[in-house]
mmCIF file of the N, C-alpha and C atoms, coordinates in Angstrom:
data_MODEL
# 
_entry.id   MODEL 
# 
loop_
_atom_site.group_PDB 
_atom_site.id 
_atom_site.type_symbol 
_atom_site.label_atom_id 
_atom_site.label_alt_id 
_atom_site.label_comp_id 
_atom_site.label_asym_id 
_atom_site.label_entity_id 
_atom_site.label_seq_id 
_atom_site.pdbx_PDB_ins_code 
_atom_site.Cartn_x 
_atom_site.Cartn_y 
_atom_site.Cartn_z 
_atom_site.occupancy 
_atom_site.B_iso_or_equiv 
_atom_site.pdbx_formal_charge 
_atom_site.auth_seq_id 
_atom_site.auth_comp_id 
_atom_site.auth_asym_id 
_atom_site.auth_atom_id 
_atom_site.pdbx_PDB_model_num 
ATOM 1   N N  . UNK A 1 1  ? -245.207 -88.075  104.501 1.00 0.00 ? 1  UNK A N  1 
ATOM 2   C CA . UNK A 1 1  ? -244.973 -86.673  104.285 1.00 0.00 ? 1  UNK A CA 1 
ATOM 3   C C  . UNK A 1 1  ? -244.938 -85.961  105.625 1.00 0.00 ? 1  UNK A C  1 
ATOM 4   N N  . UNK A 1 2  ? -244.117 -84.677  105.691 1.00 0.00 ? 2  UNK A N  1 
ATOM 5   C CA . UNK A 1 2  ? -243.939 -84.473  106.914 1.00 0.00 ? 2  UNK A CA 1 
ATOM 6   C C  . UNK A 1 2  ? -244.294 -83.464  106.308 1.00 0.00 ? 2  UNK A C  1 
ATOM 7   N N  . UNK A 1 3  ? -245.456 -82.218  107.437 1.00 0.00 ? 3  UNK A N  1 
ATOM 8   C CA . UNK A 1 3  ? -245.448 -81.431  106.980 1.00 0.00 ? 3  UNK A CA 1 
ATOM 9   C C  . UNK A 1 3  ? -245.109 -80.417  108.141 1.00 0.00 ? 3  UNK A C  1 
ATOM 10  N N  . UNK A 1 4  ? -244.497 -79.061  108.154 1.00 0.00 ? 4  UNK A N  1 
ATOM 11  C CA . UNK A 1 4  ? -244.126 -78.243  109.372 1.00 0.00 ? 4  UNK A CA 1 
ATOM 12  C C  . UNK A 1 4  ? -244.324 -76.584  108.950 1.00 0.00 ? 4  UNK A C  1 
ATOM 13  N N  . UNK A 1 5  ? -245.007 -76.480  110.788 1.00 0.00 ? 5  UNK A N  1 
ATOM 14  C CA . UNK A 1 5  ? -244.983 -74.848  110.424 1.00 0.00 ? 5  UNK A CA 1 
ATOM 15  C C  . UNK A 1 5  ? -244.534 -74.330  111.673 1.00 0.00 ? 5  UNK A C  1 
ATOM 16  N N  . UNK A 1 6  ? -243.521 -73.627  111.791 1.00 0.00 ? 6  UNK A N  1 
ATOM 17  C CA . UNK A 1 6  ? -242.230 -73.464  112.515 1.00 0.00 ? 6  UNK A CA 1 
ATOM 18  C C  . UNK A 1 6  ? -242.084 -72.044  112.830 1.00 0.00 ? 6  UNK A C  1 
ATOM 19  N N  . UNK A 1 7  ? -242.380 -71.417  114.299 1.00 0.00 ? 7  UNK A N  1 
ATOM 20  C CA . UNK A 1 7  ? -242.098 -69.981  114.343 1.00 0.00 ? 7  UNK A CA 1 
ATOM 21  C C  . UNK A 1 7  ? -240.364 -70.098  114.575 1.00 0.00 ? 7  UNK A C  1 
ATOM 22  N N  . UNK A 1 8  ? -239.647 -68.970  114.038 1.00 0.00 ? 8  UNK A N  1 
ATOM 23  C CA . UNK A 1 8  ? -238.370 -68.791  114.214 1.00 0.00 ? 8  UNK A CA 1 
ATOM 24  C C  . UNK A 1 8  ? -237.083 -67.977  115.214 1.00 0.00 ? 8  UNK A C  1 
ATOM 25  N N  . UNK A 1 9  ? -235.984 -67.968  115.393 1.00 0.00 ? 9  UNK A N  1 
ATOM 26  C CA . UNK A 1 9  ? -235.564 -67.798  116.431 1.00 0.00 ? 9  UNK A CA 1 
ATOM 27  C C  . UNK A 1 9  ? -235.974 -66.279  115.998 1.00 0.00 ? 9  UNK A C  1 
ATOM 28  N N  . UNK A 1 10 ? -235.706 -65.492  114.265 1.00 0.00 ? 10 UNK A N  1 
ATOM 29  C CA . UNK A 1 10 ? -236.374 -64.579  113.972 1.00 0.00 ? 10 UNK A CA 1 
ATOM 30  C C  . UNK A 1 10 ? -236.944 -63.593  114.975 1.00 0.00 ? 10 UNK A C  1 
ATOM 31  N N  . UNK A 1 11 ? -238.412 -64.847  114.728 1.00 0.00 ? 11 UNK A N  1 
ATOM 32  C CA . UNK A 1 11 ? -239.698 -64.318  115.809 1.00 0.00 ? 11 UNK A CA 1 
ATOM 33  C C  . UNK A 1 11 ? -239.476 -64.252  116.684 1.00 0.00 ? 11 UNK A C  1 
ATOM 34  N N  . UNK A 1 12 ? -238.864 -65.101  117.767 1.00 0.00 ? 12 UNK A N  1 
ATOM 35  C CA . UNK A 1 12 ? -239.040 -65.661  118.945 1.00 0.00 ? 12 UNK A CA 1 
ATOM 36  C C  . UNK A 1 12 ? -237.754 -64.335  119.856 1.00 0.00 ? 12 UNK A C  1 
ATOM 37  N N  . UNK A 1 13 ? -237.497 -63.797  118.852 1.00 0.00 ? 13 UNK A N  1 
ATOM 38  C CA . UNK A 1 13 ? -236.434 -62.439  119.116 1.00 0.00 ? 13 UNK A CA 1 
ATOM 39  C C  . UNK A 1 13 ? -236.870 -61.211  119.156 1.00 0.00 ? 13 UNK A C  1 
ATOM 40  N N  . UNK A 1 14 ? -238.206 -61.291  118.829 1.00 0.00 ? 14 UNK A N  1 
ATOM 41  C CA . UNK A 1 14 ? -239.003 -59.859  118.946 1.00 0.00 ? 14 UNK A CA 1 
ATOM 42  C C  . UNK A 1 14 ? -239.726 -59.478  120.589 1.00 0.00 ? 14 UNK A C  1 
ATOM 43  N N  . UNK A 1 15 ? -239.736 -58.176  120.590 1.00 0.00 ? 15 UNK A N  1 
ATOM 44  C CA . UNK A 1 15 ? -239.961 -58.048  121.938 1.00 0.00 ? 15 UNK A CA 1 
ATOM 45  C C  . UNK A 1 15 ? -241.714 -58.178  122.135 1.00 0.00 ? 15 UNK A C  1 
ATOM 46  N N  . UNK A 1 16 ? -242.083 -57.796  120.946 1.00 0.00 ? 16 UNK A N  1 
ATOM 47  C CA . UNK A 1 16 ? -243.570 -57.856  121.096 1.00 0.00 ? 16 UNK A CA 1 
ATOM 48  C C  . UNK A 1 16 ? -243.754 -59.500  121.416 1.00 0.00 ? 16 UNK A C  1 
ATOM 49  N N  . UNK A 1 17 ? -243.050 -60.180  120.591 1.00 0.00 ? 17 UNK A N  1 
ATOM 50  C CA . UNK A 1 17 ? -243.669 -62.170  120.539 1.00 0.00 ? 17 UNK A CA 1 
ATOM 51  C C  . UNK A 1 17 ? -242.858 -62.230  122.231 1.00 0.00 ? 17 UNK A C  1 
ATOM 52  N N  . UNK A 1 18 ? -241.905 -61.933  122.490 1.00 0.00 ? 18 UNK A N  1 
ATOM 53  C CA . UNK A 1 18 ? -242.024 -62.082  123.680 1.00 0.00 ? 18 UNK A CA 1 
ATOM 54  C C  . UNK A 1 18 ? -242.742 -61.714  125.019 1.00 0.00 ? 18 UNK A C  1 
ATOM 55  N N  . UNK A 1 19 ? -243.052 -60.325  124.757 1.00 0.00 ? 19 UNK A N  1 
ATOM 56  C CA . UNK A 1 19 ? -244.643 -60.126  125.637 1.00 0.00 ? 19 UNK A CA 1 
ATOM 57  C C  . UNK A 1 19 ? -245.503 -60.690  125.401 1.00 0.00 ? 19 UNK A C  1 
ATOM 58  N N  . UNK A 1 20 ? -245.804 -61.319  124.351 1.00 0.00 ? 20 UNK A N  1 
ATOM 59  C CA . UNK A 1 20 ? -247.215 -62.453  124.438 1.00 0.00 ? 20 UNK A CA 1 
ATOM 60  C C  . UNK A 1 20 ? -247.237 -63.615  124.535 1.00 0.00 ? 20 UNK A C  1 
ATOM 61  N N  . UNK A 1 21 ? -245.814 -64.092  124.724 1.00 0.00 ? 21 UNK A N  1 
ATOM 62  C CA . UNK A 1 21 ? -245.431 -66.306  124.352 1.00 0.00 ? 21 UNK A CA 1 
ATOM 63  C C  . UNK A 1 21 ? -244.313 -66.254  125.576 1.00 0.00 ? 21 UNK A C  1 
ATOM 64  N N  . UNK A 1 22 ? -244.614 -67.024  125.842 1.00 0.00 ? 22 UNK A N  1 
ATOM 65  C CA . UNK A 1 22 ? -243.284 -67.230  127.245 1.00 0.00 ? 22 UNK A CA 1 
ATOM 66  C C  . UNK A 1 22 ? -242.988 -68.635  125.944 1.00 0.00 ? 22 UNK A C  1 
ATOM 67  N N  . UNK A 1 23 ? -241.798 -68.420  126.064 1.00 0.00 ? 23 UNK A N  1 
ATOM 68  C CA . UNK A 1 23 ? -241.126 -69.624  124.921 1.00 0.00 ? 23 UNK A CA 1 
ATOM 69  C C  . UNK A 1 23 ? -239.892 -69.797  125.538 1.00 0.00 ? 23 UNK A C  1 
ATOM 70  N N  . UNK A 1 24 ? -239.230 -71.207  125.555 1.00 0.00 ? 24 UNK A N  1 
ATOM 71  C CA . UNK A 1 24 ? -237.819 -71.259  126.020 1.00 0.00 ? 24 UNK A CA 1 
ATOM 72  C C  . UNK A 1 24 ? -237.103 -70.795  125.296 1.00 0.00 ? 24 UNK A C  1 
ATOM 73  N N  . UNK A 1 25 ? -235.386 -70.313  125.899 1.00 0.00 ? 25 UNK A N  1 
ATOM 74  C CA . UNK A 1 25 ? -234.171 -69.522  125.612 1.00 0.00 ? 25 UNK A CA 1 
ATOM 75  C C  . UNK A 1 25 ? -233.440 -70.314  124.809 1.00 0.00 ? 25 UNK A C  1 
ATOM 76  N N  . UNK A 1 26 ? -233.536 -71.397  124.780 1.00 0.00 ? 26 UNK A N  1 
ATOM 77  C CA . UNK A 1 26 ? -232.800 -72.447  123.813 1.00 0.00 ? 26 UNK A CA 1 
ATOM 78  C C  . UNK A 1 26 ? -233.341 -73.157  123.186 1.00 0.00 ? 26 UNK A C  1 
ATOM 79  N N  . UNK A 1 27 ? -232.160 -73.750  122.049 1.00 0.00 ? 27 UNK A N  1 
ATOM 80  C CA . UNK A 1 27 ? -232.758 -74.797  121.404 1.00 0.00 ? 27 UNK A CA 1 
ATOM 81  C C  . UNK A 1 27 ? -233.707 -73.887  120.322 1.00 0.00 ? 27 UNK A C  1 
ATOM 82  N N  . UNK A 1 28 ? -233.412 -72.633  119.920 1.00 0.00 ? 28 UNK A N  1 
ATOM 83  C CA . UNK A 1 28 ? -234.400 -71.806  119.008 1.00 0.00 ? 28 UNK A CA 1 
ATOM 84  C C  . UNK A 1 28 ? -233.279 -71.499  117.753 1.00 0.00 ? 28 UNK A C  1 
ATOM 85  N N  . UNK A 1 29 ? -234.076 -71.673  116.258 1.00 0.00 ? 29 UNK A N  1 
ATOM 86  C CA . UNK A 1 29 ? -233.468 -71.984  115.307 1.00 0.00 ? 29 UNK A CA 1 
ATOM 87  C C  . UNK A 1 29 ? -233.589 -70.999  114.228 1.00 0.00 ? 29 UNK A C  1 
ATOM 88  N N  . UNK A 1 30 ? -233.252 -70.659  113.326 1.00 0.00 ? 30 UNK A N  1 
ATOM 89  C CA . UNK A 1 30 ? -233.259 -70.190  112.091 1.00 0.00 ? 30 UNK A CA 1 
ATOM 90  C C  . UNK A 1 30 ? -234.019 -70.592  111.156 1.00 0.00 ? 30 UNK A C  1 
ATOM 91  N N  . UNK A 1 31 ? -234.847 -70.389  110.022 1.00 0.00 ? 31 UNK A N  1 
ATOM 92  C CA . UNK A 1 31 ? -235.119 -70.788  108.942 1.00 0.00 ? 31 UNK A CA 1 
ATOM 93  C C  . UNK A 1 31 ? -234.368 -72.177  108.235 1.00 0.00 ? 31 UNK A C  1 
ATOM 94  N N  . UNK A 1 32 ? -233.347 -71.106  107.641 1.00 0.00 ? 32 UNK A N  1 
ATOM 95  C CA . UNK A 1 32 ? -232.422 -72.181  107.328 1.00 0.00 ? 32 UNK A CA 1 
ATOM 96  C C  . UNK A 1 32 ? -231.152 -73.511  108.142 1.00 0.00 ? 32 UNK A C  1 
ATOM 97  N N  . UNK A 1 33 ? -231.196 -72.785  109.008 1.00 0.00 ? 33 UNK A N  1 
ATOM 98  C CA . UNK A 1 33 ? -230.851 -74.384  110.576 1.00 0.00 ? 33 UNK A CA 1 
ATOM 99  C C  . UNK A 1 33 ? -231.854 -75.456  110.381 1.00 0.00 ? 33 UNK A C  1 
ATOM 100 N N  . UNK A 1 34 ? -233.528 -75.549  110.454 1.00 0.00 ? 34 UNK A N  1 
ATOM 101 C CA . UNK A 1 34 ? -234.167 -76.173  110.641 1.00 0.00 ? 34 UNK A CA 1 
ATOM 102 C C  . UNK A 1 34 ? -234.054 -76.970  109.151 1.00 0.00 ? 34 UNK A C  1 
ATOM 103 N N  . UNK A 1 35 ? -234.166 -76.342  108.163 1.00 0.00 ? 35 UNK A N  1 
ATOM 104 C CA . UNK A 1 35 ? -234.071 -77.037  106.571 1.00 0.00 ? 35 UNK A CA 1 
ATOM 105 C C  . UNK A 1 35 ? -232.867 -77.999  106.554 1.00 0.00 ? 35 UNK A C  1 
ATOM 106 N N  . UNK A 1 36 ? -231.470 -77.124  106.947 1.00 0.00 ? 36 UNK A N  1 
ATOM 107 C CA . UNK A 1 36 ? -230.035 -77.937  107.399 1.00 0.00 ? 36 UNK A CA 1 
ATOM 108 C C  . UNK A 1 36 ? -230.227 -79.012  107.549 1.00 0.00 ? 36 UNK A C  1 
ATOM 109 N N  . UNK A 1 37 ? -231.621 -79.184  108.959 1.00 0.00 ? 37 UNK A N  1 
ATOM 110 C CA . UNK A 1 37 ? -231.558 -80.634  109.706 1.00 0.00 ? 37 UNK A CA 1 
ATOM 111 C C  . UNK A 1 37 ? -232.032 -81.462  109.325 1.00 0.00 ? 37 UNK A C  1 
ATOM 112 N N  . UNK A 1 38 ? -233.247 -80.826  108.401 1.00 0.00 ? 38 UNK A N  1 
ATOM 113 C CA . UNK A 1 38 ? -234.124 -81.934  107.759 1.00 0.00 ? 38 UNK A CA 1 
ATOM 114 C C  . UNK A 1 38 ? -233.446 -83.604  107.118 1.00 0.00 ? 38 UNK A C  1 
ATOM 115 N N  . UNK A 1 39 ? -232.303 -83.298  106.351 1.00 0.00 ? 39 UNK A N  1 
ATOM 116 C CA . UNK A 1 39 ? -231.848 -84.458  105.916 1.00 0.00 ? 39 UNK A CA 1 
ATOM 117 C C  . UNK A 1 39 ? -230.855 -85.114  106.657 1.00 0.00 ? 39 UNK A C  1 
ATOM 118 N N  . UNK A 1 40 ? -230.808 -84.650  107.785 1.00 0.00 ? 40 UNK A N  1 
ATOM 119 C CA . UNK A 1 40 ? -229.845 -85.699  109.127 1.00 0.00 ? 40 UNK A CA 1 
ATOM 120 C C  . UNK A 1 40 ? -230.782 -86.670  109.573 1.00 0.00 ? 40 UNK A C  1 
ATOM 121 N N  . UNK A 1 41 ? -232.097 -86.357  109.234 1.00 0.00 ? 41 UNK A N  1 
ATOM 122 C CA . UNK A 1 41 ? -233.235 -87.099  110.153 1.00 0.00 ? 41 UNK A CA 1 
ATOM 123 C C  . UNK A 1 41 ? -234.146 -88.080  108.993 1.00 0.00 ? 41 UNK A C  1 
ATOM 124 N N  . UNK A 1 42 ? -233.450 -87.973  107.531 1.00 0.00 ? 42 UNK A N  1 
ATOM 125 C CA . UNK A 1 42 ? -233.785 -88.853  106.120 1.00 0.00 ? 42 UNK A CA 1 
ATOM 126 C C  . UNK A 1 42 ? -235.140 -87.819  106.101 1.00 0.00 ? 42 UNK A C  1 
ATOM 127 N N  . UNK A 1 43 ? -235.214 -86.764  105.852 1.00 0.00 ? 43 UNK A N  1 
ATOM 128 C CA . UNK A 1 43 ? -235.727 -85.874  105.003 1.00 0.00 ? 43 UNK A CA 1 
ATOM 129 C C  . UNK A 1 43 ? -235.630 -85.141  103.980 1.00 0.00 ? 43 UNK A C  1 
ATOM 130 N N  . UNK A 1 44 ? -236.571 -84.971  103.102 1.00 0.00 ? 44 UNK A N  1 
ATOM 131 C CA . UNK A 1 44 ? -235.878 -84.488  102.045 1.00 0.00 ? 44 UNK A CA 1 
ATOM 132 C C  . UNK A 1 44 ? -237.107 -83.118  101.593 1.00 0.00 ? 44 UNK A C  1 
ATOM 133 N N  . UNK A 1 45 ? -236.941 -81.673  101.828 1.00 0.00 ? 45 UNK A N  1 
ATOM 134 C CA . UNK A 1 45 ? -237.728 -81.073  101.165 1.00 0.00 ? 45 UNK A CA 1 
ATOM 135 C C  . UNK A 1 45 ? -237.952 -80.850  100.093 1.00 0.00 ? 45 UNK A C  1 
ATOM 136 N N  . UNK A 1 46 ? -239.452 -81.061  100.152 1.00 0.00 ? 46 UNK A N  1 
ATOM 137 C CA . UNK A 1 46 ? -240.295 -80.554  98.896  1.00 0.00 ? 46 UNK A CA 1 
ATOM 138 C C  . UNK A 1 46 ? -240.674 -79.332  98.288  1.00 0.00 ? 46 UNK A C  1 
ATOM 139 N N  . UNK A 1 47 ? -240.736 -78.569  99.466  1.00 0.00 ? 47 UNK A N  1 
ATOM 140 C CA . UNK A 1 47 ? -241.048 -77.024  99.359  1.00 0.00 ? 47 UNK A CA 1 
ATOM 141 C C  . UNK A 1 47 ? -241.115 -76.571  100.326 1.00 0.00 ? 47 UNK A C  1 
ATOM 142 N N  . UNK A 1 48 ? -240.683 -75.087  100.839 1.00 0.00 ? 48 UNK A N  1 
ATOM 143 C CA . UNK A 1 48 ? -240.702 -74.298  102.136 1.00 0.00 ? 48 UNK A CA 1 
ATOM 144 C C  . UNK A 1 48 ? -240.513 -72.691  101.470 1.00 0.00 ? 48 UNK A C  1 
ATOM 145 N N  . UNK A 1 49 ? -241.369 -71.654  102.161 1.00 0.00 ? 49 UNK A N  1 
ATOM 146 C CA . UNK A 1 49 ? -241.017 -70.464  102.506 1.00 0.00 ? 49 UNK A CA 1 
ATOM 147 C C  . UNK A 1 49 ? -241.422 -70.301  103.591 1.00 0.00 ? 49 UNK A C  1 
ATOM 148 N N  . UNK A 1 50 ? -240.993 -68.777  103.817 1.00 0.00 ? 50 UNK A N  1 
ATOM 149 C CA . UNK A 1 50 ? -241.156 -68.104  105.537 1.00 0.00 ? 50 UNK A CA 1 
ATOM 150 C C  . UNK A 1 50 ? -242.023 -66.619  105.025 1.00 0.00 ? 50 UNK A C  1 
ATOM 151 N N  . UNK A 1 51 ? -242.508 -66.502  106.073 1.00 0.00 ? 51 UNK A N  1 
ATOM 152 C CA . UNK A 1 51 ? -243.682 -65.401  106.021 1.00 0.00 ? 51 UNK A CA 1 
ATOM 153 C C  . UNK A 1 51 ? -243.430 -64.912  107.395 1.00 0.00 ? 51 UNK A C  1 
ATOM 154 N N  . UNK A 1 52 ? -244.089 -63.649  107.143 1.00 0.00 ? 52 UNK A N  1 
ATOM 155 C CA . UNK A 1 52 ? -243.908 -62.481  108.036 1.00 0.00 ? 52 UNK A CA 1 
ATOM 156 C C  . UNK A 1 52 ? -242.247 -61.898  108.239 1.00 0.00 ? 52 UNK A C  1 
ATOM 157 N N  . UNK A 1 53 ? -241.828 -61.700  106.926 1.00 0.00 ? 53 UNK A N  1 
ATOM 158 C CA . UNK A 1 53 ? -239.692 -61.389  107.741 1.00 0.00 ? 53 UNK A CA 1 
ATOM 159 C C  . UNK A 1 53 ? -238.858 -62.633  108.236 1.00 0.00 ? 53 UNK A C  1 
ATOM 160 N N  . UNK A 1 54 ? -239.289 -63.882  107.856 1.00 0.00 ? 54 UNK A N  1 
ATOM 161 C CA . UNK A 1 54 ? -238.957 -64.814  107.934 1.00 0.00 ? 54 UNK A CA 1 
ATOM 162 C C  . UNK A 1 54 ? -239.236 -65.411  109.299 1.00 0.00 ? 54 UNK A C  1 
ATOM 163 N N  . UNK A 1 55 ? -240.028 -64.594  109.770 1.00 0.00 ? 55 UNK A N  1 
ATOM 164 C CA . UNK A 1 55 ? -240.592 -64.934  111.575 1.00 0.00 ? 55 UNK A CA 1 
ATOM 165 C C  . UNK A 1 55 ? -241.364 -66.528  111.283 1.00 0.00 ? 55 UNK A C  1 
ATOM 166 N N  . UNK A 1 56 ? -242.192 -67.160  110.611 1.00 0.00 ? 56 UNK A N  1 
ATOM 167 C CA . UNK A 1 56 ? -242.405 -68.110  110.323 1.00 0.00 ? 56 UNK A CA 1 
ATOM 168 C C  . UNK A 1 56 ? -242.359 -69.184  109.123 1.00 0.00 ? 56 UNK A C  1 
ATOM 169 N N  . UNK A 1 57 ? -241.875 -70.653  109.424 1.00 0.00 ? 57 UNK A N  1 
ATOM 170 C CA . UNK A 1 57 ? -241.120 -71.246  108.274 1.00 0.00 ? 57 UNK A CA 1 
ATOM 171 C C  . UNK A 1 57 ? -242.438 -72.463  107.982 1.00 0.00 ? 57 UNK A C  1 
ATOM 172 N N  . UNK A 1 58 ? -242.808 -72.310  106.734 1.00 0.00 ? 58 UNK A N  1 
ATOM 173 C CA . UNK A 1 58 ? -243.936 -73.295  106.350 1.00 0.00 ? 58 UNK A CA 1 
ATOM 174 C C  . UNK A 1 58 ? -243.238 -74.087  105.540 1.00 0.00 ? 58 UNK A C  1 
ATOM 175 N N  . UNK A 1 59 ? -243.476 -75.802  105.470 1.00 0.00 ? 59 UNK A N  1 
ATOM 176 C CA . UNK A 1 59 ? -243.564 -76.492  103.844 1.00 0.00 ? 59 UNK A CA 1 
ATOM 177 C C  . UNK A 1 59 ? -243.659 -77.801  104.096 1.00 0.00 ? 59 UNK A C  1 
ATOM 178 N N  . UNK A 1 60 ? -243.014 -78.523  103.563 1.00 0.00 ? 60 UNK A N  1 
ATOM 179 C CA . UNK A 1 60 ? -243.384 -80.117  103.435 1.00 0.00 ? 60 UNK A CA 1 
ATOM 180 C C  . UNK A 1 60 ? -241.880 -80.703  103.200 1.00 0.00 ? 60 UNK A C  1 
ATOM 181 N N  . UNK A 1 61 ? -241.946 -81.728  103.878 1.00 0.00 ? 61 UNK A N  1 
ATOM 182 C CA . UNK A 1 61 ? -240.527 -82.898  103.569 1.00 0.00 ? 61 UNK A CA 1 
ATOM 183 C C  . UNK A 1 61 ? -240.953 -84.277  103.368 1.00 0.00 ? 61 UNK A C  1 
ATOM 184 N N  . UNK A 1 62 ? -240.025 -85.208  102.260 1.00 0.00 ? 62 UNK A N  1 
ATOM 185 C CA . UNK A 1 62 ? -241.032 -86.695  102.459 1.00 0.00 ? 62 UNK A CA 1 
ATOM 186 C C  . UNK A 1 62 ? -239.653 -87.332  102.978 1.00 0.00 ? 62 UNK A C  1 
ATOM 187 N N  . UNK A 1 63 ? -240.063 -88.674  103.790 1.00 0.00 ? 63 UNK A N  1 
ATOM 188 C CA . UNK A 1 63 ? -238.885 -89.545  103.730 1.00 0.00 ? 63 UNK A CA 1 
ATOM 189 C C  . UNK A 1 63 ? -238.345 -89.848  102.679 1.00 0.00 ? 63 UNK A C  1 
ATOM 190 N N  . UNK A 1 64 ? -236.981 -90.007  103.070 1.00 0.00 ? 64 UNK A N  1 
ATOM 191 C CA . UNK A 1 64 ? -236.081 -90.408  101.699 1.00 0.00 ? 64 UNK A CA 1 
ATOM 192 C C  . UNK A 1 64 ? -236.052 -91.989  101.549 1.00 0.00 ? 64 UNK A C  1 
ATOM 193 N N  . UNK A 1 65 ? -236.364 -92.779  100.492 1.00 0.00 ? 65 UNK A N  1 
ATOM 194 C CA . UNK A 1 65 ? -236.547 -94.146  100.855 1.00 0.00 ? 65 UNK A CA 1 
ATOM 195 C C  . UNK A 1 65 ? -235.238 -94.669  99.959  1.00 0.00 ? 65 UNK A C  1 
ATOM 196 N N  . UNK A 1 66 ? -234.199 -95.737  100.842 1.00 0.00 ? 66 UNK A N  1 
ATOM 197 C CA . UNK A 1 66 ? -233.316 -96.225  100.501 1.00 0.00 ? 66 UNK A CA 1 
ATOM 198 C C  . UNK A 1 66 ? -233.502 -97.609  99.352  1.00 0.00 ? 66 UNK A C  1 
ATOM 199 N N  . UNK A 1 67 ? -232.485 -97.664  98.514  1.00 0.00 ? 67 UNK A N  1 
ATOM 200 C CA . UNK A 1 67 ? -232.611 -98.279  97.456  1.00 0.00 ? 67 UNK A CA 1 
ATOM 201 C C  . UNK A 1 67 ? -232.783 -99.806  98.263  1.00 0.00 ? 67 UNK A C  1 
ATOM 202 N N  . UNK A 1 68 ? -232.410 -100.498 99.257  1.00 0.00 ? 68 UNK A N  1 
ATOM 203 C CA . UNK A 1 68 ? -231.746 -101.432 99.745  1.00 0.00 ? 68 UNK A CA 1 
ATOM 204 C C  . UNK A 1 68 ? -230.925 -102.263 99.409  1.00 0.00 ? 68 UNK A C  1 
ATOM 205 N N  . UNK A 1 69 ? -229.942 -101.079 98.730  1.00 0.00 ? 69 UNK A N  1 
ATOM 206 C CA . UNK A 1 69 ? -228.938 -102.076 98.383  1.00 0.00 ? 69 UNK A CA 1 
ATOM 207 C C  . UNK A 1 69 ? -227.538 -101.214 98.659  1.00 0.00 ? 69 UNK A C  1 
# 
């Protein structure tokens, strides 16, 4: 089980989170970008919302396990 709690490009766009977090300029994502990716990487969510205005993304993903066949 993977579980993730993810501040967002959202957040990471506010001037206040930027006076308090020196955070890099790239590579910063969306809510729904990060969910997107989940199943490029054999994830599969279980559940996710975002809290605070979508400034942070909570939930859980499990591996997807192949039939082997």
């Amino acid at each position: 089980m993977f579980v993730f709690d993810e501040v967002t490009s959202h957040a990471l766009a506010r001037p206040s989170y930027q006076k308090l977090f020196v955070h890099p300029t790239h590579d910063r994502f969306s809510a729904q970008e990060f969910l997107a990716e989940l199943p490029h990487h054999g994830l599969s969510v279980r559940g996710a919302f975002t809290k605070i205005q979508g400034d942070y993304l909570l939930g859980t993903a499990v591996k997807q396990v192949s039939d082997g066949g």
